[in-house]
VEXKOL-42280 format. One record per residue (C-alpha): residue number from 1; residue in three letters; chain; x, z, y. Coordinates in nm, 2 decimals, always signed. Example, Ala and Ser with C-alpha at 12.3 -4.5 7.8 and 13.67 -1.06 7.14 Angstrom:
2
SITE     i    aa   ch        X        Z        Y
SITE     1   ALA    A    +1.23    +0.78    -0.45
SITE     2   SER    A    +1.37    +0.71    -0.11
***
This chain:
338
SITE     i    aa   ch        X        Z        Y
SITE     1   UNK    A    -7.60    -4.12    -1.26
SITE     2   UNK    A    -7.80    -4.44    -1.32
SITE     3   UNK    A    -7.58    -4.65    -1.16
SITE     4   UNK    A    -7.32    -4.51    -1.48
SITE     5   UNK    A    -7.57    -4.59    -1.70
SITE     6   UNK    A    -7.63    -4.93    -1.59
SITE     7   UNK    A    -7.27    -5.00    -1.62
SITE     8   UNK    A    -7.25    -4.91    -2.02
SITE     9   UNK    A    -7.53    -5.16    -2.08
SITE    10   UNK    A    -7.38    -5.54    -2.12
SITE    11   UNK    A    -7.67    -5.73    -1.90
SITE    12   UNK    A    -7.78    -5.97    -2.20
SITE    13   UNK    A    -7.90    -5.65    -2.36
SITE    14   UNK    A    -8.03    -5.48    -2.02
SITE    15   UNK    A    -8.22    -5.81    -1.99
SITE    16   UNK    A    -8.36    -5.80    -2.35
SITE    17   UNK    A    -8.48    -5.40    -2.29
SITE    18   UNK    A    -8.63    -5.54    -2.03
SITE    19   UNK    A    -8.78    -5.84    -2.19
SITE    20   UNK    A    -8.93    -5.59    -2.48
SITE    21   UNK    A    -9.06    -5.33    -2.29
SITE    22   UNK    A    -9.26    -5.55    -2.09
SITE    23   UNK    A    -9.39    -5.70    -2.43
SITE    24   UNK    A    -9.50    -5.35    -2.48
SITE    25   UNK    A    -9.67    -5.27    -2.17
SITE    26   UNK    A    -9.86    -5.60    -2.19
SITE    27   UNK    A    -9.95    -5.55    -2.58
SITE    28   UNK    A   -10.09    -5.18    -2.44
SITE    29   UNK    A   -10.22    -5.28    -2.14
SITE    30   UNK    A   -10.61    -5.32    -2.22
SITE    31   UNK    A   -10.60    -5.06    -2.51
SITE    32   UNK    A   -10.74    -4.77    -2.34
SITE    33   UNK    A   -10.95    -4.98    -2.08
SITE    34   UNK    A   -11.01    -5.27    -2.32
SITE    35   UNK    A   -11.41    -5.28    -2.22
SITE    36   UNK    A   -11.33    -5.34    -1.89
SITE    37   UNK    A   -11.30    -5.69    -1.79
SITE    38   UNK    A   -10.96    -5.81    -1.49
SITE    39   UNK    A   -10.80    -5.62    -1.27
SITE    40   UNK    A   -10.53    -5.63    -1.47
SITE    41   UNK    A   -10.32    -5.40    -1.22
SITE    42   UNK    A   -10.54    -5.13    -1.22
SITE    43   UNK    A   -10.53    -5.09    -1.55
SITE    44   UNK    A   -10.21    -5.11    -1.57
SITE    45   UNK    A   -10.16    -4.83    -1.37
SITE    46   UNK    A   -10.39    -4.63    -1.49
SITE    47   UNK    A   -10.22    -4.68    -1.81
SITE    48   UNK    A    -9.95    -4.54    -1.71
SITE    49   UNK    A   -10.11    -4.23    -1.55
SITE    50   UNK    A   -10.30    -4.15    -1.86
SITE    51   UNK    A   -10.00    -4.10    -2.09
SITE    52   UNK    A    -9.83    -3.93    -1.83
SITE    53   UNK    A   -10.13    -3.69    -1.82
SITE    54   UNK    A   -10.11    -3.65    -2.22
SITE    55   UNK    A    -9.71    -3.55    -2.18
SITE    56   UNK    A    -9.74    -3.32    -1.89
SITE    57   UNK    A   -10.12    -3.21    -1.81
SITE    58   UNK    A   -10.11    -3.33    -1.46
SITE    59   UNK    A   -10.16    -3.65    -1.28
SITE    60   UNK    A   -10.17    -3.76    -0.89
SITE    61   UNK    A   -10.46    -3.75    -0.67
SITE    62   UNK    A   -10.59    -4.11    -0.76
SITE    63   UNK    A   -10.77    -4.26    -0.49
SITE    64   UNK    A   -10.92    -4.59    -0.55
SITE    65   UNK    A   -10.99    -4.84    -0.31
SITE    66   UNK    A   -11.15    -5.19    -0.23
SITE    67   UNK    A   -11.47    -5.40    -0.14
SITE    68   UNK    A   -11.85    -5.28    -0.27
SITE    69   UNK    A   -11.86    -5.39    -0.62
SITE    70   UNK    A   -11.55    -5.44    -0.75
SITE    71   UNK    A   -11.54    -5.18    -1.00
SITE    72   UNK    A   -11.38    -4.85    -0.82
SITE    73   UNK    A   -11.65    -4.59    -0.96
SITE    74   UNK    A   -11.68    -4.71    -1.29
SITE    75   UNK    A   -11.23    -4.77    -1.36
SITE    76   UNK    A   -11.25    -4.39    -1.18
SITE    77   UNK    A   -11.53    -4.27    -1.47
SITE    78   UNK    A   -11.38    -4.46    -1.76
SITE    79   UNK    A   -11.04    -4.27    -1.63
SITE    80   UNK    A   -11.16    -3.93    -1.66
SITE    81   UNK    A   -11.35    -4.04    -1.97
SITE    82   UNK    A   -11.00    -4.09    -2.13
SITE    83   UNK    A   -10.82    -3.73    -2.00
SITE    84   UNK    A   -10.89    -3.45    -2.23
SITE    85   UNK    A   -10.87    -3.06    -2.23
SITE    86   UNK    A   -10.53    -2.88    -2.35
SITE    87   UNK    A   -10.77    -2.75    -2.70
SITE    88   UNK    A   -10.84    -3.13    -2.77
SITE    89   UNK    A   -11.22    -3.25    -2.67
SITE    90   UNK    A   -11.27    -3.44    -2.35
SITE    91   UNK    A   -11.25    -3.31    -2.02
SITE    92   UNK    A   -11.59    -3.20    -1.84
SITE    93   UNK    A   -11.68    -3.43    -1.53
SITE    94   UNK    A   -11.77    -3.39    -1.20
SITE    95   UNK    A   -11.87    -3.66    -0.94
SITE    96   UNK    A   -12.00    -3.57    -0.59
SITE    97   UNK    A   -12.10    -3.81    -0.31
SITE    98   UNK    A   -11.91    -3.72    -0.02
SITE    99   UNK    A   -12.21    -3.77    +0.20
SITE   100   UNK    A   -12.42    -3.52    +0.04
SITE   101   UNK    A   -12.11    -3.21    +0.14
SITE   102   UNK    A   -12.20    -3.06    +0.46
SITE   103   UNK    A   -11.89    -2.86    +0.53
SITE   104   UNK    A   -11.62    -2.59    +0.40
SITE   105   UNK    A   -11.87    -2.36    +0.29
SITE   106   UNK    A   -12.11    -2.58    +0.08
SITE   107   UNK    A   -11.81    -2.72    -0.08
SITE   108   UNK    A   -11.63    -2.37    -0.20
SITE   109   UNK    A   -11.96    -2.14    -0.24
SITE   110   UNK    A   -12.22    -2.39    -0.37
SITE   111   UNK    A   -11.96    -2.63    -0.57
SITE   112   UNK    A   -11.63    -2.50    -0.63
SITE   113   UNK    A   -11.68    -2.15    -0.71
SITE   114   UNK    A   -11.93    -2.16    -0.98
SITE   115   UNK    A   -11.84    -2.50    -1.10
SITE   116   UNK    A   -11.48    -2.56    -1.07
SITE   117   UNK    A   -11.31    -2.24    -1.04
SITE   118   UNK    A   -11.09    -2.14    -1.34
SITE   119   UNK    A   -11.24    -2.45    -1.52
SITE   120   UNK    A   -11.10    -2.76    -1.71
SITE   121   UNK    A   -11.27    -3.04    -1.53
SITE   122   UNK    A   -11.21    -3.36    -1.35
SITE   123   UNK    A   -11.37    -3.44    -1.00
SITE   124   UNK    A   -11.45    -3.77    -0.87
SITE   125   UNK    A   -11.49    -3.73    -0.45
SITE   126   UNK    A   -11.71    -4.08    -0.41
SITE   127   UNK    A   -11.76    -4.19    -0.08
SITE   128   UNK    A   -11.46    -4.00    +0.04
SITE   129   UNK    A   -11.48    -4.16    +0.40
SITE   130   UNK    A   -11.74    -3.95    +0.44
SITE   131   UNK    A   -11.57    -3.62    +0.38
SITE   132   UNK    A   -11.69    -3.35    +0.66
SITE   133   UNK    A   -11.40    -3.27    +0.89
SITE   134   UNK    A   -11.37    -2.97    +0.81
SITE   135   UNK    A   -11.35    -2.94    +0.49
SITE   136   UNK    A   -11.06    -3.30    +0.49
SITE   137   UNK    A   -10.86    -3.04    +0.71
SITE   138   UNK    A   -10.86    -2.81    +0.42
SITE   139   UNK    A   -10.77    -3.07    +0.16
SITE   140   UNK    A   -10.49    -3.15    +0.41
SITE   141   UNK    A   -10.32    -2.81    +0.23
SITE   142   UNK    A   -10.49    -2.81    -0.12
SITE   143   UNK    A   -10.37    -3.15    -0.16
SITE   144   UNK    A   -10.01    -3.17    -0.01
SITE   145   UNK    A    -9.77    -3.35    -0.20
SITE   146   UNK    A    -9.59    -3.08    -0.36
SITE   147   UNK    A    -9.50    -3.02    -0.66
SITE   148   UNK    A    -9.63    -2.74    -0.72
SITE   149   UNK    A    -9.91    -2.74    -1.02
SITE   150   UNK    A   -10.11    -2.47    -0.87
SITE   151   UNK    A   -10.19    -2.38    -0.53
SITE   152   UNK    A   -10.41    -2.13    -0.30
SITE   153   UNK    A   -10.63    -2.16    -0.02
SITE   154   UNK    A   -10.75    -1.89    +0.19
SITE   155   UNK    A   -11.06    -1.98    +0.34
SITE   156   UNK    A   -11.29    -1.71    +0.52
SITE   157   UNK    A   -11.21    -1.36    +0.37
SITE   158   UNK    A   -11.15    -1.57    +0.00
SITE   159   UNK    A   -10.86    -1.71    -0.17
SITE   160   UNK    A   -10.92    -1.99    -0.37
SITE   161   UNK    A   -10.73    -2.13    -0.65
SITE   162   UNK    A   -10.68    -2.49    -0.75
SITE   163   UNK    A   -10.46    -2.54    -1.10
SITE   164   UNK    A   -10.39    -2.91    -1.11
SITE   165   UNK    A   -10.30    -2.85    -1.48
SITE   166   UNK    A   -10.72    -2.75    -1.55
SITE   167   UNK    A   -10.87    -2.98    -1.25
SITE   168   UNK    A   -10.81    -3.30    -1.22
SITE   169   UNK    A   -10.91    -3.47    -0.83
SITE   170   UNK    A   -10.98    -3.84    -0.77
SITE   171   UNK    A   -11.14    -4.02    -0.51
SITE   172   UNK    A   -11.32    -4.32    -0.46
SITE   173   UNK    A   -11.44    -4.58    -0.14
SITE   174   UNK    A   -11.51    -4.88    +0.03
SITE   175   UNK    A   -11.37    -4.78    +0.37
SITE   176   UNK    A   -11.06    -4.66    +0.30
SITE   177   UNK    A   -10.96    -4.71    +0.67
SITE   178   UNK    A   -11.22    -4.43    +0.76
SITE   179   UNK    A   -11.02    -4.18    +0.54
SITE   180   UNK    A   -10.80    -3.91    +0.77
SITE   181   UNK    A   -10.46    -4.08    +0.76
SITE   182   UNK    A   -10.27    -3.74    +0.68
SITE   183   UNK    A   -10.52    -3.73    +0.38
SITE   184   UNK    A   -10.50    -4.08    +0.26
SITE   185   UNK    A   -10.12    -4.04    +0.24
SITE   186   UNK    A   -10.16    -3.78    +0.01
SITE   187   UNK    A   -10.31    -3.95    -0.21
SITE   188   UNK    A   -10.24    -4.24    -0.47
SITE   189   UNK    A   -10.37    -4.50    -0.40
SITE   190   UNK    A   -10.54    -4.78    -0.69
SITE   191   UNK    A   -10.59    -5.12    -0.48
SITE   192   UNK    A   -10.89    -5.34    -0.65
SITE   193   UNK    A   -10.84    -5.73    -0.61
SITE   194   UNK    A   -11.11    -6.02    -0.60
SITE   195   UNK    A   -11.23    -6.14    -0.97
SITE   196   UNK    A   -11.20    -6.47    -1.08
SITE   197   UNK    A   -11.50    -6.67    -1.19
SITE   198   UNK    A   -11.35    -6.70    -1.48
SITE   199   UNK    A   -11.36    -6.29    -1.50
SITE   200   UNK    A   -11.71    -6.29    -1.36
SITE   201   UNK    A   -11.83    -6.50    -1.61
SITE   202   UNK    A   -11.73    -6.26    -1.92
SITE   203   UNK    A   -11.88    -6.03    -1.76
SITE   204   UNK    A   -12.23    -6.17    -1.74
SITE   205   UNK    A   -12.17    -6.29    -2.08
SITE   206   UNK    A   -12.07    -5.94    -2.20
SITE   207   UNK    A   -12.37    -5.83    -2.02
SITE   208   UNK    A   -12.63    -6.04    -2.23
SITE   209   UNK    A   -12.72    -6.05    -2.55
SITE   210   UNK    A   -12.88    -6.30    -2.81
SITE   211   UNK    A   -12.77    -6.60    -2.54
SITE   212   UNK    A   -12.56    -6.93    -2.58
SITE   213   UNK    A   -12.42    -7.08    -2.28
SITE   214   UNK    A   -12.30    -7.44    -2.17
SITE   215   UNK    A   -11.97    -7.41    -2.03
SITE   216   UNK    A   -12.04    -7.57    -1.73
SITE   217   UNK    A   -12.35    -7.33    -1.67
SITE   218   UNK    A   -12.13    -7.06    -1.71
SITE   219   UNK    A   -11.93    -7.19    -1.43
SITE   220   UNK    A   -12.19    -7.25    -1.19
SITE   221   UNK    A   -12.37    -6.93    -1.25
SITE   222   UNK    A   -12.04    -6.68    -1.20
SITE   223   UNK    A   -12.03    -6.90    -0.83
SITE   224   UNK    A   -12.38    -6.73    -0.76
SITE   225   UNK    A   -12.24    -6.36    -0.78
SITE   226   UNK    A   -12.02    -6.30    -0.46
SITE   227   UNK    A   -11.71    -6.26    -0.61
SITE   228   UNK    A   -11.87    -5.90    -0.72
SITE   229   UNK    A   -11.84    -5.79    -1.07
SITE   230   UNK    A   -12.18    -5.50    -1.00
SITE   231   UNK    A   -12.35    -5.82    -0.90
SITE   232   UNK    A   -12.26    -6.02    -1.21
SITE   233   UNK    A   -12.44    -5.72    -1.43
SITE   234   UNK    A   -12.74    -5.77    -1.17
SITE   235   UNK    A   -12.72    -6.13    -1.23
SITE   236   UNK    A   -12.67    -6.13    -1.58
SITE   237   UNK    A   -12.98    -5.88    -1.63
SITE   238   UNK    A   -13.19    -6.11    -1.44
SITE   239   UNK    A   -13.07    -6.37    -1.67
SITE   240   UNK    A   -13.11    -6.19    -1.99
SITE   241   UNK    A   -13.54    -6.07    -1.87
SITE   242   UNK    A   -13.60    -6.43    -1.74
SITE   243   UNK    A   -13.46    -6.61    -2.12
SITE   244   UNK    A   -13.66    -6.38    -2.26
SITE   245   UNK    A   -13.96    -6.39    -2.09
SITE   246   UNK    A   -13.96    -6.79    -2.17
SITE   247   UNK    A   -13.83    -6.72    -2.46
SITE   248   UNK    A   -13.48    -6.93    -2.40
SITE   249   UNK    A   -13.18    -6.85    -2.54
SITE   250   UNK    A   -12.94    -7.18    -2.41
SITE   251   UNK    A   -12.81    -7.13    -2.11
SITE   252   UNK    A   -12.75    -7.50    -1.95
SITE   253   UNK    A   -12.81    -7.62    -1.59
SITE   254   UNK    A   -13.12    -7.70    -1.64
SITE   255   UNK    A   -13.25    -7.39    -1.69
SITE   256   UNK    A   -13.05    -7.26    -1.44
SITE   257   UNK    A   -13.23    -7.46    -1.20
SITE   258   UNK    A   -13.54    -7.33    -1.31
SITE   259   UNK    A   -13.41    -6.94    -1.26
SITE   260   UNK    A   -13.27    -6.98    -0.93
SITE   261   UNK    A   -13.58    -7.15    -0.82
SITE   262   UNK    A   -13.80    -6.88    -0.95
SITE   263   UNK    A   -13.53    -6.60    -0.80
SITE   264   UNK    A   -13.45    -6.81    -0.48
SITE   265   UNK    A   -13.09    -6.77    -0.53
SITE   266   UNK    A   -12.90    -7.01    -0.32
SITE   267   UNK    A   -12.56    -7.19    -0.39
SITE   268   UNK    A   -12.29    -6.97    -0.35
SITE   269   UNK    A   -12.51    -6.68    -0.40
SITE   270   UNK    A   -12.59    -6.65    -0.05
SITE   271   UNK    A   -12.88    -6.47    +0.14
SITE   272   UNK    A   -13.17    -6.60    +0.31
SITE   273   UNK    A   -13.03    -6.46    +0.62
SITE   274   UNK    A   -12.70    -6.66    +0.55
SITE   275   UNK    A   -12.86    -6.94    +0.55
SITE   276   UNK    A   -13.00    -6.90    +0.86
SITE   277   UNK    A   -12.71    -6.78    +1.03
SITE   278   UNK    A   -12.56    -7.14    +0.93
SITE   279   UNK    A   -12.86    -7.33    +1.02
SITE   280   UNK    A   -12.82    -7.19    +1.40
SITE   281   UNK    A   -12.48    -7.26    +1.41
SITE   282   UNK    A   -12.54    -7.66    +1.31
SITE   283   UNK    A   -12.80    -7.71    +1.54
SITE   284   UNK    A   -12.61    -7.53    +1.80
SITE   285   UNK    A   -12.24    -7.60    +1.75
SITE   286   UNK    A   -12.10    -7.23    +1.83
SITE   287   UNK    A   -12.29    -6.97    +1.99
SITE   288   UNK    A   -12.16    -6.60    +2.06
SITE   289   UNK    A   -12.27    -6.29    +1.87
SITE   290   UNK    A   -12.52    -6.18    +2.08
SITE   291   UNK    A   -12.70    -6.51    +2.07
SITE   292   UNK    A   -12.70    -6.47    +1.67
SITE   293   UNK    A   -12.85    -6.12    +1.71
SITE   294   UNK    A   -13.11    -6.25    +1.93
SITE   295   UNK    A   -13.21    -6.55    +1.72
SITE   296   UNK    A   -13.20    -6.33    +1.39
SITE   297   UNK    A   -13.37    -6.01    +1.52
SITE   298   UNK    A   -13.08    -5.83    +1.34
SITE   299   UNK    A   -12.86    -5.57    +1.49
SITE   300   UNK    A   -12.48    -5.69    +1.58
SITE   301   UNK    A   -12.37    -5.43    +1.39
SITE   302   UNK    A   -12.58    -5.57    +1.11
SITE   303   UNK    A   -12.45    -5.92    +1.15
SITE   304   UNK    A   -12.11    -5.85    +1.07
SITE   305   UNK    A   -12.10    -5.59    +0.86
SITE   306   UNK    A   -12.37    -5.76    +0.61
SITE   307   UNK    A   -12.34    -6.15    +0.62
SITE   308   UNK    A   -12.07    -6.23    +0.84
SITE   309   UNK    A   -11.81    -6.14    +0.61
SITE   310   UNK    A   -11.95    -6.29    +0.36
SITE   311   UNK    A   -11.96    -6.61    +0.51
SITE   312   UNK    A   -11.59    -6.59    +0.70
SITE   313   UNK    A   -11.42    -6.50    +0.29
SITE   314   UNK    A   -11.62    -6.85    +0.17
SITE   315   UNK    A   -11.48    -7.06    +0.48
SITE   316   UNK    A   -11.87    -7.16    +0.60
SITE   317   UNK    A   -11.78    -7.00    +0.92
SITE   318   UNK    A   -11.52    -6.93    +1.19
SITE   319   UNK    A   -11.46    -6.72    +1.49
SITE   320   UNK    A   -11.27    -6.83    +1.75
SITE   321   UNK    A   -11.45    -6.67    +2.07
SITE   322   UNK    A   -11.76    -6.79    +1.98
SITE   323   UNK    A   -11.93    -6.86    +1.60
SITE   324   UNK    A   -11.88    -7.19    +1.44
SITE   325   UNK    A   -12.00    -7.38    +1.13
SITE   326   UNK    A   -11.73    -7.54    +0.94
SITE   327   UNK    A   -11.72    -7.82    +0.70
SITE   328   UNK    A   -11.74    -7.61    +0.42
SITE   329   UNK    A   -12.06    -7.43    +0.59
SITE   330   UNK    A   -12.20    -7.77    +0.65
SITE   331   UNK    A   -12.18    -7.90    +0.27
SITE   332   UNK    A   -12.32    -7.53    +0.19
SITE   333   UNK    A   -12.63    -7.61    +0.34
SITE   334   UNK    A   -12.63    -7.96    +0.17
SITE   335   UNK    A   -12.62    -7.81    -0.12
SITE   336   UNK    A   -12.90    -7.61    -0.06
SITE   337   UNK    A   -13.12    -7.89    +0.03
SITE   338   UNK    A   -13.02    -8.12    -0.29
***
C-alpha cells in the first residue's frame, strides 16, 4: 500500500512534504518543553508521544536513560506535567523510588490498590534498576508489549487491573544495564546525550538572577560543571549566594577567581580526590588499581565508579593494564597550580 502511494507522488513534491514537515517539527519542537534547555532529541520525542497521547489516551512505557545529572527525572516530570485526564485538568502524579519497594506485596497492597487502582494517574518508577525481583517478574506480564489497553494480573488470591488508558507508567535510571533485559525490552526507551558548554552555560544563566556576565566567564565557568546540567543549577546557586553576599552583580574572570578560590573548585571541575589520583600517577608513571586504592584509602569500587570515569571521559587518564597520566592530565594539574 505505501509503496502505491509513493508512486502517485512526483519526488520533487515528496521532497518538498518532506522539506515542510520537518520545518514543522522543528518550529514545534521546544513548544511544550520550551523551559528545558538541549537535548534536543528527547524532546523531540517526547513531542511526539504527547500528541499521540492527546489523540488516543495512551502512550508507551517510556523509560529514560543516561548518566547522573543529565536531566532524566525532571524531562520524565515535565512529561507527565503535560498529559491530562479525559474531563480536561491535569493528570495526578506518582513517583516512587524503586529502592524504597520491597517486593510484590508492598507494591499492590500498600501502593497500587489504594492509590492507583481505577485511578487516572501517571507513575514515574525512579531508580528502576533497583526493582525487587519479584515484583520485575510481574511487570514482565503487566507490561508486555501488546496492544491491548487494559490488562489483568492475578497475584495471590487478587486480580489486579491496569487500564493504560487511566495509568500512565514511566521509568527512570542511571544504570540501565542493571534493568532485567526481558523488562527493558518492553519498554521505550529516551537516550539522554552529553550537554554542550554552550547548553550548560544557559542553564546557569537561566538559573540566576539580577547578574551580567562576560562572555568569556561564561565559558570558563560552564567547564567547571562536569558536563552535568543538576550540577550547573548547583553551580549557578553558588554563584548567585556568593554575588550577593559581596554584593557583585558582573560576572568576569576575576571574580571568578575569587569564587573558586573561596569554594576550592578546580579546573575542569574536578575533585580533590581527582587531583590526587593524578598527582600519583605523575610521580609514579602508571601504577595498577590496587596501588591507587592503597595510596588513596578509598575502596576500588570507589575509585572507579566515583573519579575514574570522570577522569577517563576528560582524557587525563588511561588504562592500559596499569593507570596512566596523559598529556591532557598533566596540563590539568598545571592548571591547577597557575
Amino acid at each position: 500500500m505505501h509503496q502505491d502511494i509513493d508512486n502517485t507522488i512526483p519526488q520533487a513534491r515528496k521532497e518538498h512534504n518532506i522539506i515542510e514537515e520537518s520545518r514543522r517539527l522543528l518550529k514545534d519542537l521546544d513548544c511544550p518543553f520550551r523551559e528545558m534547555i538541549g537535548q534536543k532529541n528527547v524532546k523531540k520525542k517526547l513531542n511526539f508521544y504527547l500528541k499521540a497521547f492527546n489523540k488516543t489516551g495512551t502512550t508507551p512505557f517510556l523509560s529514560f536513560f543516561g548518566a547522573k545529572g543529565l536531566g532524566k527525572t525532571a524531562f520524565a516530570k515535565l512529561y507527565a506535567s503535560k498529559l491530562k485526564n479525559r474531563d480536561g485538568p491535569p493528570r495526578p502524579f506518582l513517583e516512587l523510588n524503586c529502592s524504597t519497594i520491597k517486593n510484590n506485596e508492598a507494591f499492590f497492597e500498600q501502593i497500587f490498590l489504594p492509590i492507583i487502582a481505577n485511578n487516572e494517574i501517571t507513575v514515574l518508577f525512579d531508580e528502576a534498576h533497583a526493582l525487587p525481583k519479584d515484583l520485575t517478574m510481574s511487570f514482565l506480564s503487566i507490561f508486555n508489549t501488546s496492544m491491548d489497553t487494559r490488562r489483568e494480573f492475578s497475584w495471590g488470591e487478587s486480580n489486579f487491573v491496569f487500564d493504560f488508558k487511566k495509568q500512565t507508567y514511566l521509568f527512570a535510571t542511571t544504570e540501565s544495564d542493571k534493568i532485567f533485559p526481558p523488562l527493558k525490552d518492553r519498554l521505550t526507551g529516551i537516550d539522554f546525550e552529553p550537554y554542550s558548554y554552550n547548553q550548560l552555560g544557559r542553564i546557569i544563566k537561566r538559573k540566576t538572577t539580577d547578574l551580567e556576565f562576560e562572555e568569556s566567564a561564561m565559558d570558563l565557568l560552564a567547564t567547571t560543571v562536569r558536563g552535568n546540567a543538576r550540577n550547573a543549577v548547583k553551580r549557578a546557586q553558588e554563584l548567585q549566594l556568593f554575588c550577593e553576599s559581596e554584593s557583585m552583580y558582573y560576572v568576569d574572570k576575576e571574580l571568578l577567581a575569587f569564587l573558586f578560590d573561596t569554594l576550592g573548585i578546580l579546573p575542569h571541575g574536578i575533585s580533590n580526590t581527582e587531583r590526587q589520583i593524578l598527582e600519583i600517577l605523575q610521580r609514579r608513571g602508571s601504577c595498577t588499581l590496587q596501588t591507587l586504592s592503597a595510596k588513596t584509602g578509598l575502596s576500588p569500587t570507589s575509585l572507579r565508579r566515583d573519579h575514574e570515569l570522570y577522569l577517563l571521559r576528560k582524557s587525563f587518564m588511561i588504562i592500559d593494564g596499569t593507570r596512566q597520566i596523559t598529556k591532557d592530565g598533566k596540563d590539568c594539574l598545571k592548571e591547577i597550580l597557575l
